[in-house]
C-alpha positions, 0 to 999 in steps of 0.5 A: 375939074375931072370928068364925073365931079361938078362943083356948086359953089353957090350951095358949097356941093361937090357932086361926084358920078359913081355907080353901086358895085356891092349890094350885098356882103360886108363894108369898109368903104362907102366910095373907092376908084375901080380895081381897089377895094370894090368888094368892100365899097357901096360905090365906085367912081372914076374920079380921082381922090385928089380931084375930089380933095381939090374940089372940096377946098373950091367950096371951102372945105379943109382938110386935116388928117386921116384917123390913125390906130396903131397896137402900142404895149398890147393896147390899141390906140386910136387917133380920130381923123382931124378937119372939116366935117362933111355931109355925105348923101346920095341922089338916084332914082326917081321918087313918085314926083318924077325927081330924084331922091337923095338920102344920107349914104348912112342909110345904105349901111347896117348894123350886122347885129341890130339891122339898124342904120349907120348913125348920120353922122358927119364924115370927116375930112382928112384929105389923106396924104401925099408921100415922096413917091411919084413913079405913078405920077401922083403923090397923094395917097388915095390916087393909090389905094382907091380910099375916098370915103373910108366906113373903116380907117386905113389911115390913108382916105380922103374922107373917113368917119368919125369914130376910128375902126380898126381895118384888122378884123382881129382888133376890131370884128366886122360889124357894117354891111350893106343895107340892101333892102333900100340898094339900087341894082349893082351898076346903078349910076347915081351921084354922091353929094359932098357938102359941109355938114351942119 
């Protein structure tokens, strides 16, 4: 598999390498490729959407479809993202024992309002799309925009959360930002865990 992805099929964990690129300011993406939507993404990494995808399903992971919303006789009509869901954390630093410490990606996120936390929730696999385009050399969506785990849904992420948001601040306005009290420095390197949710 690609540089940067390591897959423990015994524990059913992909392990993606990325770095922090927001510490402040609003969010749409937990984790995109470089030179998309790092200003709106906790993490970036370089690798590919469809690398992870495939990893996903080495340790048995389906995908189904990505949530979608479209403005239909001024109504919004939103259609959840379908497949397996999937436990979202990230490893950095050290604790006081000298080891690494994971915790739930929610934790990086907060409500604009309230300061609380993103709820823990599982994100769900959609596994975005593949179109017939393929000047680039890939078919699947994600390669394309950089969308690997959505907090909003463009309809085109690898993984996206829950409950379908909106990418248009007229419908739905802003409301995650980053929780940078607990944030490592931009530039950080740390590892995003994929794992099936419980």
């Amino acid at each position: 598999l690609a540089d940067g992805l390591r897959v423990d099929r015994m524990s059913r964990t992909v392990e993606i390498r990325a770095w922090v690129c927001l510490d402040r300011g609003w969010l749409e993406q937990v984790l995109c490729l470089p030179g998309t939507r790092e200003h709106e993404s906790l993490m970036v990494t370089n690798v590919t959407p469809s690398s992870i995808h495939a990893a996903l399903l080495l340790v048995g992971i389906e995908p189904g479809q990505p949530g979608r919303w479209v403005e239909r006789d001024g109504e919004i009509v939103l259609t959840p993202p379908q497949g397996d869901a999937v436990a979202v954390a990230v490893r950095c630093g050290t604790g006081a024992s000298s080891t690494p410490v994971v915790r739930p990606v929610a934790d990086w996120i907060a409500d604009v309002a309230t300061s609380e936390s993103y709820p823990d929730t599982p994100w769900i696999f959609g596994g975005s799309f593949t179109h017939d385009d393929i000047s680039s050399g890939s078919r699947y969506a994600a390669d394309h925009s950089g969308s690997i785990i959505g907090l909003v849904t463009f309809g085109d992420e690898m993984l996206g959360a829950v409950d379908v948001i909106p990418d248009a601040e007229a419908v739905h306005a802003p409301e995650w930002v980053v929780r940078h009290e607990v944030m490592p420095p931009m530039g950080t390197t740390v590892e995003v865990l994929l794992s099936p949710a419980k």
